[in-house]
C-alpha positions, 0 to 999 in steps of 0.5 A, a space after each residue: 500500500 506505502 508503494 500505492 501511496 507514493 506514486 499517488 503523491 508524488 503525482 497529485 503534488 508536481 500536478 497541484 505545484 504546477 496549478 499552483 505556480 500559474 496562480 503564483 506566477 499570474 499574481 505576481 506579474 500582476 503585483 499582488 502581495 502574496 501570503 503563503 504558497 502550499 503544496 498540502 494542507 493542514 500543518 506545516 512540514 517545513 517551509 520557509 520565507 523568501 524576500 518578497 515575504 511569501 511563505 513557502 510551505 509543505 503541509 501534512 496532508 499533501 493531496 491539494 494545495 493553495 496560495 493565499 493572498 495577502 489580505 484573504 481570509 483563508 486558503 480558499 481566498 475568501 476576501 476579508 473586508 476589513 484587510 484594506 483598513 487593516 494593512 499597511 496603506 503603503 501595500 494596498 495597492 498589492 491587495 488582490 482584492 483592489 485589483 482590477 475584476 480583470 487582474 482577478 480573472 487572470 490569476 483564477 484562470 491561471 492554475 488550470 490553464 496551467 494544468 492544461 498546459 502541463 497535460 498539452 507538453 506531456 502528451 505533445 513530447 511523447 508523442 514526438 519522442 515516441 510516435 504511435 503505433 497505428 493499424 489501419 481502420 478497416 472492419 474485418 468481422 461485424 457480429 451478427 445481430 450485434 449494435 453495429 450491423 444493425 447500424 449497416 456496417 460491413 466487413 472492409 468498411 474503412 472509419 473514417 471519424 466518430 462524432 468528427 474525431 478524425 480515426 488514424 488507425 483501428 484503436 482510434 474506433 475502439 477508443 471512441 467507442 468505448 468511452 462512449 456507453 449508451 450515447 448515441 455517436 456518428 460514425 462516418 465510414 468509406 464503402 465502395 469509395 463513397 462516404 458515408 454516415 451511420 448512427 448508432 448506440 453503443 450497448 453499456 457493457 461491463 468489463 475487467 481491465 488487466 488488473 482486475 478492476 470493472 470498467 463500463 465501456 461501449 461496445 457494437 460488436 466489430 473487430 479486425 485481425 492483426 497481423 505484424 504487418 498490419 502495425 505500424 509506427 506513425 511519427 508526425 512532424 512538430 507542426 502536425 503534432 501540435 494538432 493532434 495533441 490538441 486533439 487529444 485534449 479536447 476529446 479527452 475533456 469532452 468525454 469527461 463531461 459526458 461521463 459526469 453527465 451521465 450521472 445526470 440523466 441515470 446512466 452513470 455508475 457510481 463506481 466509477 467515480 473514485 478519490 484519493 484512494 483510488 486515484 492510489 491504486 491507479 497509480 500504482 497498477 500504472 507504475 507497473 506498466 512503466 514510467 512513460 504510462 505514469 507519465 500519461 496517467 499524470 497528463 490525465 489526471 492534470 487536465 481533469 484537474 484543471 477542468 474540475 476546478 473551472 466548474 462554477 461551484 465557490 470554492 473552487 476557481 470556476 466559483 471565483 471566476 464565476 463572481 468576478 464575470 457577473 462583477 464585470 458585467 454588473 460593474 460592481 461586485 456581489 455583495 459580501 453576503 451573498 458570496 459568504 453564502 455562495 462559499 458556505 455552500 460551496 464548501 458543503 458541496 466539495 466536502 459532501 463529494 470528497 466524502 462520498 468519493 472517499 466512501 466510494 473508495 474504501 466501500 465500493 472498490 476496496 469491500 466489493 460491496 454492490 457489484 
């Protein structure tokens, strides 16, 4: 379990340094006084001053982090309305809170435009450094009665895309459908030289992975044999690279909102949300495959990141965020109340997910309990 936990931590801590250095980094370019830099919370391990007057600091508890302005409440940068009365005249100015509604939206968006950025450069760099495997997408075997020849596909049918992704070679089809259970996607095909659309459902099946964990993926019943011939290795160059990279991200955050939607409208399975505890298993079953899928698990996780804290709940970046747009186009700010509110709520929000996730975990994955 201590090997579990290690490369949980590791991972969890470099990504929320990094989302924490594009708050820090944005802030100071913008001259804001700033408090303290954490990576954790809780206690201080250790830490230190450096002469611009920031505390640099390792908490106890290292599954999160936060930088904390001068003249904030608390970590979770609730403005403290006496701070302007209460500093030094000389470093109100610094204050983040006498900023401009602009300068403030800046140094929110900054940590998770961070972590997109880390998720862009690591899959970027392994996809120059190691290229990718690829076969060619074309249909060997349609199952009988099965979603896709209900759908018209047939044996030779080349792929062509899946709801607009462009399909490279036959594990690209695979993905997409796989991530995709129980929604309705386009699949656009090539048949005889002629193109053409066919839309489909793929059946909700549930599977076990390599290590033995239950996945729920998509399934239309095709497949294709695979010879050695059949594999080859594509390496784009640098500009064609950028591209499919930016690909990569926004297929990735899209099913990421499917997948929380679905929880919506009755399809999601809650067993698939995890937390710290599972996010530990992960890791360590990924540590075994090698360092670059560690890596790869870290451009995931880093980008989910960034994209769970752009969700408009206070307490989080998309809360603050959220408050400063209506204070840009109201001209003036909520009042304190009503964002004490929001954050209380917030708070109640973010602590009933964490603890369900948690109980997610430890019930669910570790006891087996409802499967």
């Amino acid at each position: 379990m201590s090997f579990l936990w290690l490369n949980a931590i590791w991972i969890i801590a470099f990504i929320v340094f990094v989302h924490e250095m594009g708050h820090y980094l944005v802030a100071r370019w913008n001259g804001v006084a700033i408090h303290t830099f954490s990576i954790g919370f809780g206690p201080e391990v250790f830490g230190w001053n450096d002469r611009h007057g920031t505390r640099w600091r390792l908490s106890a508890i290292p599954l999160g982090g936060y930088v904390r302005f001068v003249g904030d409440m608390n970590p979770a940068s609730v403005p403290d309305p006496d701070a302007a009365a209460l500093v030094d005249p000389a470093l109100a100015p610094k204050l983040f809170i006498n900023k401009s509604v602009w300068q403030r939206i800046a140094v929110v968006i900054a940590g998770p435009i961070a972590n997109v950025l880390l998720t862009f450069l690591i899959l970027y760099a392994l996809l120059l450094g190691y290229g990718r495997s690829t076969i060619t997408p074309v249909i060997g075997e349609v199952v009988s009665g099965s979603v896709a020849q209900q759908a018209g596909f047939e044996p030779g049918d080349t792929i062509k895309s899946v709801d607009g992704y462009p399909v490279r070679g036959f594990e690209d089809f695979q993905r997409y459908i796989a991530t995709a259970p129980a929604r309705q996607v386009v699949v656009e095909i090539v048949r005889g030289g002629a193109e053409r659309a066919l839309t489909l459902v793929p059946e909700a099946v549930t599977i076990e992975d390599r290590f033995g964990n239950p996945q729920r993926i998509g399934r239309i019943g095709v497949s294709r044999s695979v010879e050695a011939e059949d594999v080859t290795l594509y390496r784009p160059d640098p500009v064609e690279a950028v591209g499919m990279t930016a690909e990569e991200i926004r297929f990735i955050v899209e099913r990421t909102a499917a997948f929380l939607g679905d929880f919506f409208v009755g399809r999601g399975d809650v067993e698939q949300l995890g937390g710290p505890v599972k996010v530990a298993k992960v890791s360590g079953e990924v540590a075994t495959l090698g360092f670059i899928a560690l890596v790869n698990l870290m451009a995931l996780l880093s980008l989910n990141i960034g994209v769970f804290n752009l969700l408009p709940i206070p307490m989080l970046d998309g809360g603050h965020l959220l408050y400063y747009v209506i204070e840009a186009i109201r001209g003036r700010p909520l009042s304190l109340k009503i964002q004490e509110i929001g954050f209380r709520f917030g708070f109640a929000l973010v602590l009933a997910l964490m603890v369900f996730t948690l109980f997610n975990d430890t019930v669910f994955s570790h006891f087996g309990i409802l499967r």
